[in-house]
PQR file with spaces between the fields and no chain letter, atoms N, CA, C, O and H, PARSE charges and radii, in Angstrom:
ATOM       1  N    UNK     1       2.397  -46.727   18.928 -0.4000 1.5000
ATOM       2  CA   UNK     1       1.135  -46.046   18.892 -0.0000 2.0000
ATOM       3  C    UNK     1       1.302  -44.762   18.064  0.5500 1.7000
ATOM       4  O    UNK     1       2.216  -43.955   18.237 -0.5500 1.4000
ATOM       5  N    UNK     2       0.509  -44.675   17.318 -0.4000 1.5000
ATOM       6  CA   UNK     2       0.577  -43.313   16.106 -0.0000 2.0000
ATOM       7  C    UNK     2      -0.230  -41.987   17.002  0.5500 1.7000
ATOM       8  O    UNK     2      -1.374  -41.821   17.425 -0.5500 1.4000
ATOM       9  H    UNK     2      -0.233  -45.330   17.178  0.4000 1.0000
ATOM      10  N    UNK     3       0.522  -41.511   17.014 -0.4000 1.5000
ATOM      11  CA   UNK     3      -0.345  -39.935   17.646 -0.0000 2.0000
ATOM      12  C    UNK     3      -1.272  -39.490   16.886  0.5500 1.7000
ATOM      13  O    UNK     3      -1.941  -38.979   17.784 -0.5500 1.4000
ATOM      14  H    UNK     3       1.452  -41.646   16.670  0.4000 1.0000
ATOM      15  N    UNK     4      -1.810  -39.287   16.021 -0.4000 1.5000
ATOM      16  CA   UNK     4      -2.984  -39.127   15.340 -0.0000 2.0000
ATOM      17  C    UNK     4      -4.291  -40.217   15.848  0.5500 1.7000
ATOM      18  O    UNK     4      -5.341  -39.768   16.309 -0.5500 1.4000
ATOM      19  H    UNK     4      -1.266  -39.702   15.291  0.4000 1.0000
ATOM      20  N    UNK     5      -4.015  -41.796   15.669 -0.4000 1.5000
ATOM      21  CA   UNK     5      -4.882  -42.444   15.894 -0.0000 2.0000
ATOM      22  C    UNK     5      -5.383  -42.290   17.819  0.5500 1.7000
ATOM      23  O    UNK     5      -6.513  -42.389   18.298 -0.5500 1.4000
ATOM      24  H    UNK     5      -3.163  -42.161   15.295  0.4000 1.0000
ATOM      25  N    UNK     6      -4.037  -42.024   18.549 -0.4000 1.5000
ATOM      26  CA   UNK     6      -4.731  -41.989   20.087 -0.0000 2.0000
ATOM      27  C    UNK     6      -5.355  -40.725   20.209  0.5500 1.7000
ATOM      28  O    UNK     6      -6.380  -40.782   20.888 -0.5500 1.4000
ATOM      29  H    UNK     6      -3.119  -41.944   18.159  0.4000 1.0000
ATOM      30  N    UNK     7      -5.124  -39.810   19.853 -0.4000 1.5000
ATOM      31  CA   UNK     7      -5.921  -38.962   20.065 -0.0000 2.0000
ATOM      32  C    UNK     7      -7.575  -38.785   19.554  0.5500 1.7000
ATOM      33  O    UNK     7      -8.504  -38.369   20.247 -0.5500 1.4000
ATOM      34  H    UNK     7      -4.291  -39.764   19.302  0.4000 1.0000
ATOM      35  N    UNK     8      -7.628  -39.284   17.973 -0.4000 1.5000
ATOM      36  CA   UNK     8      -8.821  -39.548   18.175 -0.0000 2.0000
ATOM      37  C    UNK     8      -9.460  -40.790   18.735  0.5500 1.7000
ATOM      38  O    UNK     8     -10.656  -40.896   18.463 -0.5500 1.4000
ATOM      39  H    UNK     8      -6.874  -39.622   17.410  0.4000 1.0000
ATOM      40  N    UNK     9      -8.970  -41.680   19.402 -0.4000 1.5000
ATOM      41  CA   UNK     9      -9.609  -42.503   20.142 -0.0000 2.0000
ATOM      42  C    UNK     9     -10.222  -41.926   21.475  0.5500 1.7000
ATOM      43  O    UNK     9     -11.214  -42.382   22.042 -0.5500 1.4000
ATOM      44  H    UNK     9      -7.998  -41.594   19.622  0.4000 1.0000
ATOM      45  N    UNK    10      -9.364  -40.701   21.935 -0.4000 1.5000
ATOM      46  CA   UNK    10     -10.033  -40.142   23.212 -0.0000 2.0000
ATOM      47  C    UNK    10     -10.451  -39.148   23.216  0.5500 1.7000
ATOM      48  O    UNK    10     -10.539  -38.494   24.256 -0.5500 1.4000
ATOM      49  H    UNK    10      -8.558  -40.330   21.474  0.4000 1.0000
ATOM      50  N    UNK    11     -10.910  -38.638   21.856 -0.4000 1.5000
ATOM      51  CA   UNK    11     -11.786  -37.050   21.344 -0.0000 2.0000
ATOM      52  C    UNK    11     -12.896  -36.911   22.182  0.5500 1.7000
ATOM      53  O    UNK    11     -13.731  -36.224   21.593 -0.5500 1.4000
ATOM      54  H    UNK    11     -10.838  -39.169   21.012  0.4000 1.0000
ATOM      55  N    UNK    12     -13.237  -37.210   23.154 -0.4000 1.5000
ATOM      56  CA   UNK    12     -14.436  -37.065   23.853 -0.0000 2.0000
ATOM      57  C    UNK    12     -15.454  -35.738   23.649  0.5500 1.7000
ATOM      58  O    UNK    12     -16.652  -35.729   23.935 -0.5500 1.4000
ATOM      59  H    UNK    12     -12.559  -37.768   23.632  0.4000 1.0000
ATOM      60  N    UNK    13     -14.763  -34.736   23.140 -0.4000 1.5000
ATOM      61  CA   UNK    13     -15.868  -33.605   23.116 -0.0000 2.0000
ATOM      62  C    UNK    13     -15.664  -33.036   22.008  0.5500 1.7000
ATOM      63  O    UNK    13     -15.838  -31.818   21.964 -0.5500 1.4000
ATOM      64  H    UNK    13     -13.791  -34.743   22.908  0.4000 1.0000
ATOM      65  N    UNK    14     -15.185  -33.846   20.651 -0.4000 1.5000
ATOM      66  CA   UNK    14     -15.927  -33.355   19.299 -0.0000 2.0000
ATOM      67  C    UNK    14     -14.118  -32.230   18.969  0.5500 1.7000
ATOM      68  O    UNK    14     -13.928  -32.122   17.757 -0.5500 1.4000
ATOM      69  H    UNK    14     -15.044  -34.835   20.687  0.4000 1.0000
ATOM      70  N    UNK    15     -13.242  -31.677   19.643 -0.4000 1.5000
ATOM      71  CA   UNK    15     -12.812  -30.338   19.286 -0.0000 2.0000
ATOM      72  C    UNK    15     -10.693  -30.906   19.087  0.5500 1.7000
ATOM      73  O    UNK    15      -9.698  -30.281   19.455 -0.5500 1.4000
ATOM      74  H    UNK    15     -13.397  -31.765   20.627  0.4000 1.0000
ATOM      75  N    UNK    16     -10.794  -32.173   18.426 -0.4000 1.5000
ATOM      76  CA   UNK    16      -9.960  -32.572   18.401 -0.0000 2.0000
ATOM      77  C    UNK    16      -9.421  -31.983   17.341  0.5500 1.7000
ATOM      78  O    UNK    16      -8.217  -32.243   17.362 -0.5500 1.4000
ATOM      79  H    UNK    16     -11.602  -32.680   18.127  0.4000 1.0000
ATOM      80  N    UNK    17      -9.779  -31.105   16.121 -0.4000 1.5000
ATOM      81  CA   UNK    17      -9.210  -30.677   15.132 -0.0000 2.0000
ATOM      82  C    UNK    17      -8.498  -29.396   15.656  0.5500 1.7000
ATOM      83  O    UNK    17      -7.341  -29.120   15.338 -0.5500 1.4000
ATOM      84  H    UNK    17     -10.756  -30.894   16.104  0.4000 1.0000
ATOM      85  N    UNK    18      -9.502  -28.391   16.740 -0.4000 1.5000
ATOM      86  CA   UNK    18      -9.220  -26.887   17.071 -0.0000 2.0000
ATOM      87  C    UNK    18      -7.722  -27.324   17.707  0.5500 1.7000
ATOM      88  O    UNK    18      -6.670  -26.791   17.353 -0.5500 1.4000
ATOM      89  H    UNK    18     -10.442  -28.615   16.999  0.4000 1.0000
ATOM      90  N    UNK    19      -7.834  -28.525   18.835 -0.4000 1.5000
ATOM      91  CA   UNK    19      -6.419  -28.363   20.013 -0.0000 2.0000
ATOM      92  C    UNK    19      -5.255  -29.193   19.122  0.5500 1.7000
ATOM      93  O    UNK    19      -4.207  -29.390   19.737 -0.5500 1.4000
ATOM      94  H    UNK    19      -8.688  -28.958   19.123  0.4000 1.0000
ATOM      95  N    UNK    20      -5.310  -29.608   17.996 -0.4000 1.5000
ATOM      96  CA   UNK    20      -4.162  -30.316   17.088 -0.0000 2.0000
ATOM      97  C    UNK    20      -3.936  -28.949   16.450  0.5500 1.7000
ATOM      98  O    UNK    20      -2.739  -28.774   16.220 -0.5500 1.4000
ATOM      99  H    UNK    20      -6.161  -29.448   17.496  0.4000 1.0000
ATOM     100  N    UNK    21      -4.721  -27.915   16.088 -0.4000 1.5000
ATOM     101  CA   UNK    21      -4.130  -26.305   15.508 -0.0000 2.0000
ATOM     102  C    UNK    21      -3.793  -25.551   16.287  0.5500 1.7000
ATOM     103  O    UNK    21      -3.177  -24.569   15.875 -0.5500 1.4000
ATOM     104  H    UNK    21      -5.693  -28.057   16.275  0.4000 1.0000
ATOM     105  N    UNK    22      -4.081  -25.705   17.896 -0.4000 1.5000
ATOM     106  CA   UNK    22      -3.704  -24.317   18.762 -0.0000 2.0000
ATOM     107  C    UNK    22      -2.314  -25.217   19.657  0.5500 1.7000
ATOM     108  O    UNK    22      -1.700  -24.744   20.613 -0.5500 1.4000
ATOM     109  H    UNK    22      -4.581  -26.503   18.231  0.4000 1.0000
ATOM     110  N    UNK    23      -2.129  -26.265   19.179 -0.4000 1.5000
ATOM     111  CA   UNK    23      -1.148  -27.032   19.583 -0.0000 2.0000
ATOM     112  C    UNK    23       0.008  -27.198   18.642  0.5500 1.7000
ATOM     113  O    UNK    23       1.096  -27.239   19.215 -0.5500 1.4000
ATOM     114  H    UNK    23      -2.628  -26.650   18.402  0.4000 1.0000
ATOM     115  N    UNK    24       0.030  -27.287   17.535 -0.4000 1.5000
ATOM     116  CA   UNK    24       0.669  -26.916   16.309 -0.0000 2.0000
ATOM     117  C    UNK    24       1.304  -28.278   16.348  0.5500 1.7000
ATOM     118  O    UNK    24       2.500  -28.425   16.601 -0.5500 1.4000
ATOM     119  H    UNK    24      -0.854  -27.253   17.069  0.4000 1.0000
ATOM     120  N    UNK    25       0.177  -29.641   15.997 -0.4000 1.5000
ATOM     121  CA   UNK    25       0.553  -30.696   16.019 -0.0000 2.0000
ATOM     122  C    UNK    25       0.488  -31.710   14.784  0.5500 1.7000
ATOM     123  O    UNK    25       0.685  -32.924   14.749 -0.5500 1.4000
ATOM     124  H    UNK    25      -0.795  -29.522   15.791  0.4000 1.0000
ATOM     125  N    UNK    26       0.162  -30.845   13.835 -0.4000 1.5000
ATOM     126  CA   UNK    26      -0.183  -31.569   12.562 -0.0000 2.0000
ATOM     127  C    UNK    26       0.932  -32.277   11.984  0.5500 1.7000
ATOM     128  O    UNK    26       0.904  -33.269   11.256 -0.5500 1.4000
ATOM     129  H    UNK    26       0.002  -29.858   13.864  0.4000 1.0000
ATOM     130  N    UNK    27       2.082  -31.512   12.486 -0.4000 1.5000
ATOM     131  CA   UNK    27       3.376  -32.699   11.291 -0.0000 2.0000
ATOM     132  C    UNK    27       3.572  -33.829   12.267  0.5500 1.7000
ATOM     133  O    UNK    27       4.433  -34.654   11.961 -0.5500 1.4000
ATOM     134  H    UNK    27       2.105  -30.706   13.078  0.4000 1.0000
ATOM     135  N    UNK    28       2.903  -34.003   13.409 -0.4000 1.5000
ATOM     136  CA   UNK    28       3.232  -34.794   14.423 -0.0000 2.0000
ATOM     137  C    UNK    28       2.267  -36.012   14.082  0.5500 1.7000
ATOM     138  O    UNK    28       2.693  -37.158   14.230 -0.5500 1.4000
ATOM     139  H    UNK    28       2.203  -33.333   13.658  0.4000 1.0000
ATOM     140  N    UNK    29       0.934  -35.777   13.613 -0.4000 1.5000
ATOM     141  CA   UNK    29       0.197  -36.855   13.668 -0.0000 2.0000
ATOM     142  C    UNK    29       0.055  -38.513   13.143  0.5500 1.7000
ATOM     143  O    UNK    29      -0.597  -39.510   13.452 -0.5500 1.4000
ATOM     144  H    UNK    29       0.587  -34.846   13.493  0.4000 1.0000
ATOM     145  N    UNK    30       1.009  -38.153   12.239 -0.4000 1.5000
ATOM     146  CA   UNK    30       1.035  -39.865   11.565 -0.0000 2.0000
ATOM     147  C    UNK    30       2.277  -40.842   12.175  0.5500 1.7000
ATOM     148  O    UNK    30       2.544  -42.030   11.991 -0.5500 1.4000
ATOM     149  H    UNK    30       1.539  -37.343   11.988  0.4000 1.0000
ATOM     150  N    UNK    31       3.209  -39.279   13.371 -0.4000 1.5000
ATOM     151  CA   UNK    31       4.615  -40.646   13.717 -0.0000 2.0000
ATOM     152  C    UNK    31       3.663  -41.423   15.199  0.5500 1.7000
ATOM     153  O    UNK    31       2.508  -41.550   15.606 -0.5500 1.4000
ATOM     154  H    UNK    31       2.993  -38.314   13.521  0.4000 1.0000
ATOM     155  N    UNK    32       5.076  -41.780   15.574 -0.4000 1.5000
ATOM     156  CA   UNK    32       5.079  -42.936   16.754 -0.0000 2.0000
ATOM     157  C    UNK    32       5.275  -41.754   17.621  0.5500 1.7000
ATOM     158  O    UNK    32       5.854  -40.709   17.325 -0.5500 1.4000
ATOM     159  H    UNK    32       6.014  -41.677   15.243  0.4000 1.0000
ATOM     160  N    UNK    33       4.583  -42.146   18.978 -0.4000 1.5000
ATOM     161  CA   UNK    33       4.779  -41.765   20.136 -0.0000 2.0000
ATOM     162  C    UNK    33       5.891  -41.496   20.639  0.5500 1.7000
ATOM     163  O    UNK    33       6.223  -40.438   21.174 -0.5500 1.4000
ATOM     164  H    UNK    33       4.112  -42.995   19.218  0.4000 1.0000
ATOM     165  N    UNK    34       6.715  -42.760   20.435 -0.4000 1.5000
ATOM     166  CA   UNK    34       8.168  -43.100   21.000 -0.0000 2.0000
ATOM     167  C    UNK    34       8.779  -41.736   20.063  0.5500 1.7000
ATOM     168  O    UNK    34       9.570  -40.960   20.599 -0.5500 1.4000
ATOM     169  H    UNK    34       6.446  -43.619   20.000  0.4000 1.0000
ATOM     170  N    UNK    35       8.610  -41.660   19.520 -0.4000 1.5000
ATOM     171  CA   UNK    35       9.545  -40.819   18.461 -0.0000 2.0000
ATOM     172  C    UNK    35       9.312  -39.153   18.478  0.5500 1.7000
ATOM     173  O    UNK    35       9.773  -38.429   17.595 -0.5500 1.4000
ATOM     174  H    UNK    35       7.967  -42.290   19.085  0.4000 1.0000
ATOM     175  N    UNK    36       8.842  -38.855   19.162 -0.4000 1.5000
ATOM     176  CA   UNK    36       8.228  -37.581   19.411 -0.0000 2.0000
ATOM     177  C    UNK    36       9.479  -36.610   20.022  0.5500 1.7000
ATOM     178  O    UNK    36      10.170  -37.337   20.737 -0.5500 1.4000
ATOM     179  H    UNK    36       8.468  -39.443   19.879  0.4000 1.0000
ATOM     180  N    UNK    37       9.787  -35.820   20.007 -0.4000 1.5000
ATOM     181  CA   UNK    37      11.118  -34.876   20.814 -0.0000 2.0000
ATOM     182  C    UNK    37      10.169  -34.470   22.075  0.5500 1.7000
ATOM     183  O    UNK    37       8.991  -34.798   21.931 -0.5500 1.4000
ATOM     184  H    UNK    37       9.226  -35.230   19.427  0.4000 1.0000
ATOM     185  N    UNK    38      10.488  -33.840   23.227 -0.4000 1.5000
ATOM     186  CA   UNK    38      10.360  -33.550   24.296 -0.0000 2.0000
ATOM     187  C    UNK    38       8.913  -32.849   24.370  0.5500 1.7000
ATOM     188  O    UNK    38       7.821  -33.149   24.853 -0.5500 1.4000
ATOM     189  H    UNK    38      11.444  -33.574   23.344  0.4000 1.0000
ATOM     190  N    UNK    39       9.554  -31.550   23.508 -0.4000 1.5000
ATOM     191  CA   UNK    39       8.171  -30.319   23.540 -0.0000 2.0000
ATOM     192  C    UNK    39       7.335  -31.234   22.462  0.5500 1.7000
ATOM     193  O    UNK    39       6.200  -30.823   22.704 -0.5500 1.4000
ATOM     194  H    UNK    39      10.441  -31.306   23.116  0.4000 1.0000
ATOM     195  N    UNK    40       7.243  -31.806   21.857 -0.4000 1.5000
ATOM     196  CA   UNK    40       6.326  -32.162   21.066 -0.0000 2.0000
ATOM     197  C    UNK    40       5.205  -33.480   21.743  0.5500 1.7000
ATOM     198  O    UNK    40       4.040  -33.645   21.382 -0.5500 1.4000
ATOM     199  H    UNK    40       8.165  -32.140   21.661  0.4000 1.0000
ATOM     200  N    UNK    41       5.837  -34.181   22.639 -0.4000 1.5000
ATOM     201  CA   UNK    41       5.509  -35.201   23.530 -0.0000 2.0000
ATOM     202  C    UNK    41       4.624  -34.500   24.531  0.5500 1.7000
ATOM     203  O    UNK    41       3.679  -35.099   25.045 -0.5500 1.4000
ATOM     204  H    UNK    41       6.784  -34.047   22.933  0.4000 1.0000
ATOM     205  N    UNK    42       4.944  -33.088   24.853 -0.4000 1.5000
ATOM     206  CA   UNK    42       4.804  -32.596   26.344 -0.0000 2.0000
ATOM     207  C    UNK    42       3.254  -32.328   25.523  0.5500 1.7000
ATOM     208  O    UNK    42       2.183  -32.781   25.926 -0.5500 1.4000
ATOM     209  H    UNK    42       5.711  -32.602   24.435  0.4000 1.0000
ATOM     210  N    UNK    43       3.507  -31.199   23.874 -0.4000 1.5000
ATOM     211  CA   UNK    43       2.091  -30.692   23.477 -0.0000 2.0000
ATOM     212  C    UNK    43       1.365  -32.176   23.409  0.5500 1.7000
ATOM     213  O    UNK    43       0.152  -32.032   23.563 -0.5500 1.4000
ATOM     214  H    UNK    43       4.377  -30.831   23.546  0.4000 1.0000
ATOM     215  N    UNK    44       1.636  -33.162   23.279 -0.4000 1.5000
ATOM     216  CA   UNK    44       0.774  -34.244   22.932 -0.0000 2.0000
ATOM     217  C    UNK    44       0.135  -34.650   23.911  0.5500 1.7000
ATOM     218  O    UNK    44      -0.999  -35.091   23.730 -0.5500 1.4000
ATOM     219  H    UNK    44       2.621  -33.278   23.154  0.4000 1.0000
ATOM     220  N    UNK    45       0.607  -34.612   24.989 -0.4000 1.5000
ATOM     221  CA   UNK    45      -0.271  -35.138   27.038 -0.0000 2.0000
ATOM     222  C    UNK    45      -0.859  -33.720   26.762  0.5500 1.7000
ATOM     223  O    UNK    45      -2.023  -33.972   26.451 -0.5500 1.4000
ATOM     224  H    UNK    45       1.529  -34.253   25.136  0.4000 1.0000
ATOM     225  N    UNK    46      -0.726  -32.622   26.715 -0.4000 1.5000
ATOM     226  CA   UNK    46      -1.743  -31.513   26.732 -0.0000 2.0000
ATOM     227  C    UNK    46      -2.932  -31.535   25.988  0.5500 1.7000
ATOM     228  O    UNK    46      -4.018  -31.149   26.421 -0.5500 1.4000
ATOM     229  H    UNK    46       0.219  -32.417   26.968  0.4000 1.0000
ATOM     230  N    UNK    47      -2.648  -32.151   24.462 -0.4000 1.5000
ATOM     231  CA   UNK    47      -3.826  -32.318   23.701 -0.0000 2.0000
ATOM     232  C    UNK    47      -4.660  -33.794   24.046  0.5500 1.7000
ATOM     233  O    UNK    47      -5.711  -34.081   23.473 -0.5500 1.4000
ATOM     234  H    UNK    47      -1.766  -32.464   24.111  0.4000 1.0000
ATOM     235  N    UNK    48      -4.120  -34.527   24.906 -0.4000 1.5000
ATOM     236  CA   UNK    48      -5.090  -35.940   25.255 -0.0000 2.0000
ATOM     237  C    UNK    48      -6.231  -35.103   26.318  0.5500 1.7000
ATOM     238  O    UNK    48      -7.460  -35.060   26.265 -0.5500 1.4000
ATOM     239  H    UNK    48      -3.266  -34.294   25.372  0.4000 1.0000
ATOM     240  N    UNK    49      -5.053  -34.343   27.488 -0.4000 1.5000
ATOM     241  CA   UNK    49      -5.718  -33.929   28.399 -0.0000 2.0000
ATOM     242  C    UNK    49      -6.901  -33.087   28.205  0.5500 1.7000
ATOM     243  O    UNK    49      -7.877  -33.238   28.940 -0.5500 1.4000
ATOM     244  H    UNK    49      -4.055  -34.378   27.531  0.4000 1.0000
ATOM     245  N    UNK    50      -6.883  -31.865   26.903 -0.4000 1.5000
ATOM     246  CA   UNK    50      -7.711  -31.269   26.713 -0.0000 2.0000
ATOM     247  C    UNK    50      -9.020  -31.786   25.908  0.5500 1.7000
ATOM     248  O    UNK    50     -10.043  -31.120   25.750 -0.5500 1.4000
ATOM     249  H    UNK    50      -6.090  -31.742   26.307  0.4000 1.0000
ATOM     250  N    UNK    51      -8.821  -32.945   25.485 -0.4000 1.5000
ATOM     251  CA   UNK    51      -9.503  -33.091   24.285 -0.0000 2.0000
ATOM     252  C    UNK    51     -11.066  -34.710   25.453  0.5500 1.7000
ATOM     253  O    UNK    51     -12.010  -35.335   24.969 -0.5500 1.4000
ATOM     254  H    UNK    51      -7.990  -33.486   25.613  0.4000 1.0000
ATOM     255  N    UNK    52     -10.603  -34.700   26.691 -0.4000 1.5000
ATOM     256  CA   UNK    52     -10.950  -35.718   27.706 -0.0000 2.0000
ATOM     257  C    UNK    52     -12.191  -34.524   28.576  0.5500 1.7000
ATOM     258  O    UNK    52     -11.927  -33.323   28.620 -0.5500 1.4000
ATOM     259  H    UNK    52      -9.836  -34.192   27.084  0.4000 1.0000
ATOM     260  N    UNK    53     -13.377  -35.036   29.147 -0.4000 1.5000
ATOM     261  CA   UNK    53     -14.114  -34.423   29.703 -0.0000 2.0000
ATOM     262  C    UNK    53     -13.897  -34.828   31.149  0.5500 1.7000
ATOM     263  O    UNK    53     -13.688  -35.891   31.734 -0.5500 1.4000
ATOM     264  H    UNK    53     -13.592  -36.012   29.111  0.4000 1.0000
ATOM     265  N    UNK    54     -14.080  -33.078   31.618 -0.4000 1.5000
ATOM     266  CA   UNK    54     -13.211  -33.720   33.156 -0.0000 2.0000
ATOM     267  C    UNK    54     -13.650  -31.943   33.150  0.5500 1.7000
ATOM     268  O    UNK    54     -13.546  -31.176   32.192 -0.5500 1.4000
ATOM     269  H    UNK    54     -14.249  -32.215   31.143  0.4000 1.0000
ATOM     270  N    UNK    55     -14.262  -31.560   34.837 -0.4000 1.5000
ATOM     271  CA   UNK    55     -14.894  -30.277   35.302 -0.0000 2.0000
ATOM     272  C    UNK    55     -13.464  -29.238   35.742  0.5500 1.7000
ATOM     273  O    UNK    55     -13.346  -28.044   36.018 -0.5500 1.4000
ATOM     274  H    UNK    55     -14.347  -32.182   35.615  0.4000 1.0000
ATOM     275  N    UNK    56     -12.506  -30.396   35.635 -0.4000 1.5000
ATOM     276  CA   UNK    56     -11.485  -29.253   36.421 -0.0000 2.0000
ATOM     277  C    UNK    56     -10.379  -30.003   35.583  0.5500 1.7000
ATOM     278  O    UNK    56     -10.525  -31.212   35.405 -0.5500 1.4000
ATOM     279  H    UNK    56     -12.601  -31.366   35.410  0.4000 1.0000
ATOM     280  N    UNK    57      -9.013  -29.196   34.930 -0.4000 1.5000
ATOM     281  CA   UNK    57      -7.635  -29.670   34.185 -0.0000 2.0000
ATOM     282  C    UNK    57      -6.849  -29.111   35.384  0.5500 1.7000
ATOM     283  O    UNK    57      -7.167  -28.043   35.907 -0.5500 1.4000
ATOM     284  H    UNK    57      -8.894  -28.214   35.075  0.4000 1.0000
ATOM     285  N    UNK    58      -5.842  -29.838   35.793 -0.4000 1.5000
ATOM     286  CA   UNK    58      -4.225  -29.062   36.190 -0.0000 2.0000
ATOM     287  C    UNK    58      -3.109  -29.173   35.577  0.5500 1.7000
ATOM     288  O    UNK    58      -2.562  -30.275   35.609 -0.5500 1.4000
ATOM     289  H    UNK    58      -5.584  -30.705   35.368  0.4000 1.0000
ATOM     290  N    UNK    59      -2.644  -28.363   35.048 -0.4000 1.5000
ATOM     291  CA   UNK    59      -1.502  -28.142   34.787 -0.0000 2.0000
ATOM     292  C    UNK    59      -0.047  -27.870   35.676  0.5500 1.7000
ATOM     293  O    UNK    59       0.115  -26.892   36.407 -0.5500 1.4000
ATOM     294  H    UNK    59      -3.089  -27.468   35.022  0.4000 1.0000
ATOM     295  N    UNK    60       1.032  -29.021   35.434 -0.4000 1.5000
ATOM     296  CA   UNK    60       1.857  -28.933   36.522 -0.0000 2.0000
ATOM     297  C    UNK    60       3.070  -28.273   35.661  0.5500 1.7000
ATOM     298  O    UNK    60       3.727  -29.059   34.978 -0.5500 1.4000
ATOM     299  H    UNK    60       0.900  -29.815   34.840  0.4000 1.0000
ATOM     300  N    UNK    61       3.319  -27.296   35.643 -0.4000 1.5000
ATOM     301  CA   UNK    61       4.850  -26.422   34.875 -0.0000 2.0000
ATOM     302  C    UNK    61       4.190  -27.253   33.368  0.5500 1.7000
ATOM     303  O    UNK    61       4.323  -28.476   33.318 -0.5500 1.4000
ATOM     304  H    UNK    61       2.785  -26.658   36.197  0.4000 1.0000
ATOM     305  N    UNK    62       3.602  -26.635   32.372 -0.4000 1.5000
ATOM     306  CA   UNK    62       2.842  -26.764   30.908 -0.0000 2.0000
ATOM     307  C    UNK    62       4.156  -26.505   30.229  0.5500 1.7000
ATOM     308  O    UNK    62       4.530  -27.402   29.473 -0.5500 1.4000
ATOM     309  H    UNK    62       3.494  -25.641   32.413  0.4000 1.0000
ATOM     310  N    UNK    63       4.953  -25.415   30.356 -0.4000 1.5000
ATOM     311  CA   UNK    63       5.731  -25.410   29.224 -0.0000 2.0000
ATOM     312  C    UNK    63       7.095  -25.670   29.386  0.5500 1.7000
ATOM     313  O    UNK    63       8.041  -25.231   28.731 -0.5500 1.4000
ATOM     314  H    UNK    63       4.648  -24.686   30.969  0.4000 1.0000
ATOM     315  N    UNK    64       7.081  -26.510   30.428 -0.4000 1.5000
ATOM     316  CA   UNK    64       8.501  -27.405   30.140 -0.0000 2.0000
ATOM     317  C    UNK    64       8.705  -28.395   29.255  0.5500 1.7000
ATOM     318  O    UNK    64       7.910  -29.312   29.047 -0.5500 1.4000
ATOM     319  H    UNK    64       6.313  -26.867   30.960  0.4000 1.0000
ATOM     320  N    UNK    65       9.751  -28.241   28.723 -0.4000 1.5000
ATOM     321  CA   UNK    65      10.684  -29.135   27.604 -0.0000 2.0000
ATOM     322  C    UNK    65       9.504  -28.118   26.223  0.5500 1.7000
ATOM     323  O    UNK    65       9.504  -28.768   25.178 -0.5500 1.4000
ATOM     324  H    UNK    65      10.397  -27.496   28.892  0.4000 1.0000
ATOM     325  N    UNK    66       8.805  -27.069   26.125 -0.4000 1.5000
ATOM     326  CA   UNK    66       7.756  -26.853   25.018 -0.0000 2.0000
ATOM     327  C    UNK    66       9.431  -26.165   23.990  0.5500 1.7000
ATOM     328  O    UNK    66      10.406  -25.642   24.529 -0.5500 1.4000
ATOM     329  H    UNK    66       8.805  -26.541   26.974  0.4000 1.0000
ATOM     330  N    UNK    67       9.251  -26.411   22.488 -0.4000 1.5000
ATOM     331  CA   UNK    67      10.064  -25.212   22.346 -0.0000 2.0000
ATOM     332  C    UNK    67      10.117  -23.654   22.297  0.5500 1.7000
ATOM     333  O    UNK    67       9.014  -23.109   22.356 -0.5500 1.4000
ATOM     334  H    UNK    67       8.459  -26.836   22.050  0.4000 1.0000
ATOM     335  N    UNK    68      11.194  -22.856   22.202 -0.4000 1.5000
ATOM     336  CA   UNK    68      10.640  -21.370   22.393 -0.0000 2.0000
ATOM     337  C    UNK    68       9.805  -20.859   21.553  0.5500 1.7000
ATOM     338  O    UNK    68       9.528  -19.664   21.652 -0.5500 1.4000
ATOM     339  H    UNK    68      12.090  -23.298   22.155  0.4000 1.0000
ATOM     340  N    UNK    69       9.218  -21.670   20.533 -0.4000 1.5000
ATOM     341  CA   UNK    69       7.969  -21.142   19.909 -0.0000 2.0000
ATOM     342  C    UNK    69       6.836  -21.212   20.701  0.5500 1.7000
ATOM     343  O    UNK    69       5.757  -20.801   20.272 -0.5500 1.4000
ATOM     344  H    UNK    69       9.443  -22.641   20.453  0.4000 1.0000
């Protein structure tokens, strides 16, 4: 699965370009899922989650495995 294409499959509220820039996911978008390193996997469940309509998000420990950037 290409990370670019799932995410816009579940863009539900239009702002899939803003959370791929405040996520700093752009060199990420054309690989494989499988292939993703840790923090880059972790920003990628953050950007499905944010990008999904839902009245309430939880976040369980967000910046584990993120790197120190």
């Amino acid at each position: 699965m290409i990370v670019g294409k799932r995410l816009q499959a579940l863009d539900k509220k239009g702002m899939l370009s803003e959370v791929v820039e405040a996520l700093d996911l752009q060199s990420v978008m054309e690989r494989e899922v499988g292939h993703l390193s840790g923090g880059e996997l972790q920003r990628f469940v953050i950007a499905i989650t944010c990008i999904q309509n839902a009245d309430i998000f939880m976040f369980d420990e967000p910046s584990s495995y993120l790197d120190v950037k």
